[in-house]
N, C-alpha and C positions, 0 to 999 in steps of 0.2 A: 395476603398472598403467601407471605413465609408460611405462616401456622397451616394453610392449605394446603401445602409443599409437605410441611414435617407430619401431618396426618395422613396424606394420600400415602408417604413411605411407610407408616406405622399400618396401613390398613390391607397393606400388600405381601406383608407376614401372613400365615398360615392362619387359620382362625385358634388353635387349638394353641398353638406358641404365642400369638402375639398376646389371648388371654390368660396364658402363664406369666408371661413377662408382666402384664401388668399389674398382676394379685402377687408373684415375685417381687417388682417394687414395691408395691405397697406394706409390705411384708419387713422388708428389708427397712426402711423408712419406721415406720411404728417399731419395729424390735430395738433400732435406732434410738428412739425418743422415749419407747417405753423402758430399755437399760437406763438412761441418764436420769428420767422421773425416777426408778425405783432407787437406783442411789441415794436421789435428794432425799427420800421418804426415810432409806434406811439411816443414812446419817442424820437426819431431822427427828423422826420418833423412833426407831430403833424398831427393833427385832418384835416386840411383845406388840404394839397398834399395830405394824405388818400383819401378826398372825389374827389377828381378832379381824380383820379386814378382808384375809384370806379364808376365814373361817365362814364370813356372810358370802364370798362369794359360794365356797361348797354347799351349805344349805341351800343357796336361790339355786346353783346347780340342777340340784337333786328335786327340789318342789318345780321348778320350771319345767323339766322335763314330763312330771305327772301332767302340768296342763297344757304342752303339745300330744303326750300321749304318741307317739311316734308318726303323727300326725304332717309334720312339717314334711319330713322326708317323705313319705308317701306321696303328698301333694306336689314336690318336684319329683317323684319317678313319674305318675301319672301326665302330669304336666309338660314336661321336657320328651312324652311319648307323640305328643303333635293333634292328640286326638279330643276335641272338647276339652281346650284350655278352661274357658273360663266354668263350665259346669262343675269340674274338677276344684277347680281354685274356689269358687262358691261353699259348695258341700264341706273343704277342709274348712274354710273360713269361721261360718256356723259352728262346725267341731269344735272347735279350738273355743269360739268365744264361752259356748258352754262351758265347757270344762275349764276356761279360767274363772269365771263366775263362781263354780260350785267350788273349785281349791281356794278361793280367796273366800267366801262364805264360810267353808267348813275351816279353815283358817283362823276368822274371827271368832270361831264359836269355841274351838278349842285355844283361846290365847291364856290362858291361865297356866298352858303347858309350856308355854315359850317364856318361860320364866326370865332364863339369859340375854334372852333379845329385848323382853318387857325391858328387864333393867335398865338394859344401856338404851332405853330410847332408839333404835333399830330395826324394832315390829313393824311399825307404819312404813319404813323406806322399805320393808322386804314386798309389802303389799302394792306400793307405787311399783315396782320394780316389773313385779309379776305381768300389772295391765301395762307397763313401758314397754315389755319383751314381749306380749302379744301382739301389740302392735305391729314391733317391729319383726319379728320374727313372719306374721302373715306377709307383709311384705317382702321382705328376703327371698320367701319360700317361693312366692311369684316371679319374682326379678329371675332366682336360679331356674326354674321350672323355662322359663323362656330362653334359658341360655345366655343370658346378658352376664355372663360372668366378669365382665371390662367394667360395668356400674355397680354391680356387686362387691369388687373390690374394693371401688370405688368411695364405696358408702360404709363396709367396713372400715375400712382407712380412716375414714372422715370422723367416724362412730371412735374408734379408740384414740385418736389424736386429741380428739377434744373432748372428751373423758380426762387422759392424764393433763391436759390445758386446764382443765377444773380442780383438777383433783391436785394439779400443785399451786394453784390457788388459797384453795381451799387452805393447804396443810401454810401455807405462808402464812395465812391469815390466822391460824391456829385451831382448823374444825377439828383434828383430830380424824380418830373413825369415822364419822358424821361426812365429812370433807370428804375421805376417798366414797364412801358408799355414794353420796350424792352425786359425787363426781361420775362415777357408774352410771348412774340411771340416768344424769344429762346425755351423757355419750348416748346410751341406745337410744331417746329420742332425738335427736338431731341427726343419727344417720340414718334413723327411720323417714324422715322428714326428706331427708337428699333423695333417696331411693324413691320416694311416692311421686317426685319427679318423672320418673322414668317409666314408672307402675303403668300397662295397655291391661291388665286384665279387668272383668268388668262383672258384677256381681249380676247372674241373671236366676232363675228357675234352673232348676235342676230334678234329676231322679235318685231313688232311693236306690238304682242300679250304682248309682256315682259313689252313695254313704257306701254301701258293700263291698266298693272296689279299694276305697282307701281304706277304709276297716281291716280287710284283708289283709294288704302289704301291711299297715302299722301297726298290728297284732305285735309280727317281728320284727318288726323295727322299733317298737316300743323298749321290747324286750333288750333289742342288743344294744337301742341306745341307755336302758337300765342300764347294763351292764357297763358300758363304757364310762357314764357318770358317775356310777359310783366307784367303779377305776381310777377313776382320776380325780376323785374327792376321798374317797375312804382313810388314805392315809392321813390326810389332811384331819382330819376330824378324828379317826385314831390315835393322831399324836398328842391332837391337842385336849382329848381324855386321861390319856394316860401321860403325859408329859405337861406342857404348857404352851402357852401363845406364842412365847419365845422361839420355843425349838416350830412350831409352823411357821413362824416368821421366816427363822436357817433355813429350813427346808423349801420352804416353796420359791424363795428368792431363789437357790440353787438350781431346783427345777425351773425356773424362767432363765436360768442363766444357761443352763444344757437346751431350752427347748432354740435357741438358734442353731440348733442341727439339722430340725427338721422346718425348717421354714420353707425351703426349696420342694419338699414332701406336701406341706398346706397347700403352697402354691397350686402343685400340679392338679394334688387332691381336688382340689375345688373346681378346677376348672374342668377335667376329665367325665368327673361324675355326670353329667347330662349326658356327656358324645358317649358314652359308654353305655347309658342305660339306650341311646339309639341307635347303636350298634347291635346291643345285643338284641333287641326290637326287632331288625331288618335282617339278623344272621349275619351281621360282618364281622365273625372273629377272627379271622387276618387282623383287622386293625384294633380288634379286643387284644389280641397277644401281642403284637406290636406295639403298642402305647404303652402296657404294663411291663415291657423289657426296658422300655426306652425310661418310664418312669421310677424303678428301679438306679439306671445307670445315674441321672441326672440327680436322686436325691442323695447316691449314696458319694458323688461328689462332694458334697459341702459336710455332710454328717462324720467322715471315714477320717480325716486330718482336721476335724473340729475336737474328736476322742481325742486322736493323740498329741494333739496339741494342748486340749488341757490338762491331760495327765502328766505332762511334762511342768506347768507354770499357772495350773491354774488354782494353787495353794496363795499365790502372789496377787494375782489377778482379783477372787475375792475379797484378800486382805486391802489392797487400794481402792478396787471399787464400790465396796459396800462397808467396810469397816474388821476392823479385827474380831467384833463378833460373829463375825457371819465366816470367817476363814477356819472357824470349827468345820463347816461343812465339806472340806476338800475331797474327803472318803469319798462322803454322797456325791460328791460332784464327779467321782469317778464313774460311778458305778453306773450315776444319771447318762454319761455321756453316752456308754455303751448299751446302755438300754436307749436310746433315742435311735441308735443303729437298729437294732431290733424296731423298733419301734418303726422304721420304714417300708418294712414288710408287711409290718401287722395293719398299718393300716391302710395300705394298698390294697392287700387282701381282702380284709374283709371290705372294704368300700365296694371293690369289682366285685364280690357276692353280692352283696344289696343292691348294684346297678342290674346285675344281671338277671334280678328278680329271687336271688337265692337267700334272702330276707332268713329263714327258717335255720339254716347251716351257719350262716352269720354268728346267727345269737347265740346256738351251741355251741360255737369257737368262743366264742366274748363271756355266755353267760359261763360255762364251766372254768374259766381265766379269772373271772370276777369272784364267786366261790370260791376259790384260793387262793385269789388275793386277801379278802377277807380274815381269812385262816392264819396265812403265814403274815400280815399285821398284826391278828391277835397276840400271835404266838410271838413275832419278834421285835418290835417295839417293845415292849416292858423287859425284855432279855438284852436287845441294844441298840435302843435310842430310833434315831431317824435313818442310822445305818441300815439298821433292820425294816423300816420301811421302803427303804431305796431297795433293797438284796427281794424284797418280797416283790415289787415293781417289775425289778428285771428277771425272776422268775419266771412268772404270772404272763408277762410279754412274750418272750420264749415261748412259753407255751401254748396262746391266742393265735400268734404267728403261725406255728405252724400247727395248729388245727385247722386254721383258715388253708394254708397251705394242700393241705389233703385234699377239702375240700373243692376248692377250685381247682385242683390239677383234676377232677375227674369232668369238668365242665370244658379247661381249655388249659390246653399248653403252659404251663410257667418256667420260664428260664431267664437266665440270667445273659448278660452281653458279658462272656469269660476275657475276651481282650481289652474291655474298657477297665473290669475289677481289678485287672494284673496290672494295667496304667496306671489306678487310683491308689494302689497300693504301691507301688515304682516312688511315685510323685508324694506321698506321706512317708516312707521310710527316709527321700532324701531331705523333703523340709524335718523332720523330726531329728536326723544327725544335725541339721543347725543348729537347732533349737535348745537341744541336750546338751552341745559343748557351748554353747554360747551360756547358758547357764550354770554349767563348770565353771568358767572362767570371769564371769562377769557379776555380782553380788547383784540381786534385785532388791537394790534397795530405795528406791524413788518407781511412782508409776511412767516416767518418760523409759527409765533401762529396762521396764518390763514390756512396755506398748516394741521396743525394738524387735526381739525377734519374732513379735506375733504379726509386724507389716513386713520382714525380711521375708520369714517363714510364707507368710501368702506367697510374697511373689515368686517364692522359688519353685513352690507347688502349683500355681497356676500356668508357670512356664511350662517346667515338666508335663503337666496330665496335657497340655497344648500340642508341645512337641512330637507325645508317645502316644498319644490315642487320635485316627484319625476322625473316629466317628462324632467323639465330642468336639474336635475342631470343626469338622465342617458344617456343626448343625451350630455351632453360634459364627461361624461365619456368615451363612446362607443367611440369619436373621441380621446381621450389621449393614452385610452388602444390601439386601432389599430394603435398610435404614437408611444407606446413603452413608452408610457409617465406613472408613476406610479400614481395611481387616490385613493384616500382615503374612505374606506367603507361610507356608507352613517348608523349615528347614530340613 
């Protein structure tokens, strides 16, 4: 009777909030568990097994992506469009297993060239990995395509929880590399495994109208999701050519330590993506423009006083929670912070392109972003270090940004909520005078005087943007009161 109580309030939230809230938690929860696993890892083997670790995940990146072929996403636009689910879900199905067939085939034929991976014994987990992630991946892409973004969350959750469950295992017992990589490939079967739970699509007969129609959209989306992975690997694999495992280890830790900016951003992201591509379906761009303001105001909450908070303490912050090697990276962790602000735009943007079917302008914002990324890693890493790939990052971002930007504004409205940014900015400049003299006056010298003014600092800033903004007040009020949850007048 309780639990029927506490769901019927959780189900009387809007569909589009109460499935942010819940990929929100889960979010919030795994970045939780995954911060305290990477500590134990970095203080257990250190900087150098981090980057070799980091390095298997950029490779499977990059070859995972050739055997979706832009496939996946395709198969949730088409799908979450309402029309012949399952002929849709079929035809990707087929696709995909193809094409993981022929990359793990043409894989073993050229293993002579994977010299690196031969060595360490790594070859064979990249190849389980591949047929784990098509698994899981056809699934997912069904779950999203239906809109079930509440089990999707769900099953991600479940998927990296018990990943680092393994994989600190694993490092206890002493696998080493072996431990996390494994530890990976457990996780994506077992939240594959939750989600086929939930799986209604059904494999039938299909036509070669169906292959044409996902062929088409995953052309570009192939393309932009090229671009995006190798975005977000390149430097990884740059560094660790021309530098060593170590400095990926610095760096990517860093970057997992900045990517809690944009969690609030994932959230939204994942859940929007279907009601947007059925918006833009039915011509309801009112609520196209309206979700993307609103999406904006809500991620640049958490991202906007996460920068300036770590540029004030987060030299210290590294130093206790990952080790004094890793407090090299404090630069990068500036530049990371601000480029994840950026970074909220960008991928806003281009997402509502590819909802909107503009699949083709996507990728020119992302592939021309990706080309210069490329360039200025070449060019500054061996000039300066992982600084240089962070300054080429934030770039390259900027510049993605707003090519998407262009782009979209000639499809629909983008603006921003100018009364919320001037609240979020109100609410960071007064926790940020805390923060700053509290640090003048106080030596950080134990991790209890530095955790202080990062729980002061929240709550002063959570009062404020409460107090001075009413739009974000009343839209997490409106979600507590329909919880049952008691919400405080606003002063």
């Amino acid at each position: 009777m309780f639990l029927d109580k506490i769901f019927s309030r959780i189900m009387s939230v809007g569909e589009v909030k109460r499935q942010s809230i819940a990929t929100f938690v889960s979010q919030i929860a795994f970045t939780f568990i995954g911060f305290l696993s990477t500590m134990y890892f970095a203080h257990t083997v250190g900087s150098s097994v981090l980057g070799a670790y980091f390095l298997f995940i950029a490779y499977f990146g990059i070859i995972n992506l050739v055997t979706d072929g832009g496939l996946g996403g395709a198969a949730i636009k088409r799908i979450s469009e309402g029309e012949e689910q399952d002929e849709y879900f079929t035809a990707y199905f087929l696709l995909r297993f193809a094409l993981t067939v022929l990359i793990i085939l043409g894989m073993i034929v050229m293993r002579p060239d994977f010299v690196d991976f031969d060595r360490s014994g790594v070859f064979e987990w990249l190849l389980l990995a591949l047929v784990i992630s098509f698994l899981n991946g056809s699934i997912s892409s069904g779950i999203a395509g239906r809109g079930k973004m509440g089990i999707q969350a769900a099953g991600n959750f479940i998927t990296n929880v018990s990943r680092i469950i393994i994989q600190v295992l694993a490092i206890f017992l002493g696998f080493g590399v072996a431990g996390l990589v494994g530890g990976f490939i457990a996780g994506l079967l077992i939240g594959a495994l939750l989600k086929l739970r939930f799986f209604d699509l059904k494999l039938v007969d299909f036509e070669w109208r169906h292959i044409k129609s996902l062929s088409s959209f995953s052309f570009w989306l192939f393309l932009t999701s090229a671009g995006v992975v190798l975005y977000s690997h390149a430097d990884s694999i740059m560094i660790g050519y021309f530098l060593s495992n170590s400095e990926v280890g610095i760096y990517q830790v860093v970057f997992q330590f900045t990517s809690l900016a944009t969690i609030a951003t994932v959230a939204i992201r994942t859940t929007l993506w279907p009601k947007v591509s059925r918006w833009g379906k039915s011509g309801d761009m009112r609520s196209v423009e309206t979700s993307l303001s609103k999406a904006f105001t809500f991620s640049l909450v958490l991202a906007v006083p996460l920068f300036a908070g770590g540029a004030v303490i987060g030299d210290r912050l590294l130093y206790f929670f990952y080790g004094a090697g890793f407090a090299t990276g404090y630069y990068v962790l500036i530049i990371l912070f601000f480029t994840q602000i950026i970074n909220v735009f960008q991928y806003f943007l281009t997402m509502y392109l590819g909802a909107l079917d503009r699949q083709k302008e996507s990728f020119q914002a992302t592939g021309s972003a990706t080309v210069a990324n490329l360039i200025l890693n070449f060019i500054l890493i061996p000039l300066m270090g992982i600084e240089g790939a962070a300054i080429a990052t934030l770039i390259t971002m900027g510049m993605n940004a707003f090519l998407a930007w262009r782009f979209l504004s000639r499809r629909i409205r983008v603006r921003l909520e100018r009364n919320s940014l001037i609240s979020i900015s109100k609410a960071t400049i007064l926790m940020l005078v805390f923060v700053g003299v509290y640090r003048f006056l106080v030596p950080l010298s134990s991790i209890w005087l530095t955790l202080i003014p990062v729980a002061i600092g929240a709550m002063i800033y959570i009062i404020v943007i409460l107090r001075t903004d009413r739009t974000i007040y009343d839209e997490f009020r409106d979600v507590a009161l329909k919880m049952g949850i008691t919400w405080p007048p606003l002063l």
